[in-house]
N, C-alpha and C positions, 0 to 999 in steps of 0.2 A: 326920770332916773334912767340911767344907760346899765345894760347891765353885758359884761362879759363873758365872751363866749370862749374855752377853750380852745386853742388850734386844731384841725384836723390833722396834720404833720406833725411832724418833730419838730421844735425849732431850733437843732443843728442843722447843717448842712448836708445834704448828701455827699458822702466819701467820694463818690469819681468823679464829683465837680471839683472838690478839692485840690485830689492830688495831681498835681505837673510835673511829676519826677519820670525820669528812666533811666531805666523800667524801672514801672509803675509799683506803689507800694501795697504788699501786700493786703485782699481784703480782710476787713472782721470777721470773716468768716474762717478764713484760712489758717491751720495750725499755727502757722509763724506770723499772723498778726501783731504780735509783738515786735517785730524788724519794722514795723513802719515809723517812718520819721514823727521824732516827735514837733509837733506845731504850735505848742504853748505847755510850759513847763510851769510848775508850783507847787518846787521841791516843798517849801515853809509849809504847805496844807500838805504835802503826802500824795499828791498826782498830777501825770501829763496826761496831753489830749495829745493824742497822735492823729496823723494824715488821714487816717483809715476809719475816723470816728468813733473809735475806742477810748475810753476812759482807763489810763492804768495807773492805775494803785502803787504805792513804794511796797507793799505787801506783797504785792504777784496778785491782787485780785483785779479782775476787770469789768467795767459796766460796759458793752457791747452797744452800738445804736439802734438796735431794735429794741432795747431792754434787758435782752439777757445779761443774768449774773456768772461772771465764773469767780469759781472759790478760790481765796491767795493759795497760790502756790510758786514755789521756788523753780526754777532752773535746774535741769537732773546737770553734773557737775563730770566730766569725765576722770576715772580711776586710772592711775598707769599702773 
């Protein structure tokens, strides 16, 4: 009987082997994570996978590639 072992890694990509843009898209770390291209969209489920190996949500929530969750939130909107 074979039995399977979990990976040690993720099995996404690592974001700087992905992106080829420039300049470069911002990382999942960086507030503006959300400016990076997205690389596979699917609007019909409610999320893209952008460049930077973010998960974002149609909500404003995001699954981060290390795991982290951040809460939906919207876009602050400018007042004139």
């Amino acid at each position: 009987m074979r039995t399977l072992t979990p990976p040690t890694t993720p099995s996404r990509l690592q974001p700087s082997s992905r992106c080829q843009h420039t300049p470069p898209c911002p990382t999942a770390d960086s507030p503006d994570r959300e400016a990076a291209r997205v690389v596979a969209a699917h609007p019909e489920q409610g999320w893209s996978l952008l460049c930077n190996g973010a998960l974002h949500f149609e909500d404003g929530g995001e699954l981060l590639p290390d795991g982290r969750v951040i809460a939906p939130h919207r876009p602050l909107t400018a007042t004139a």
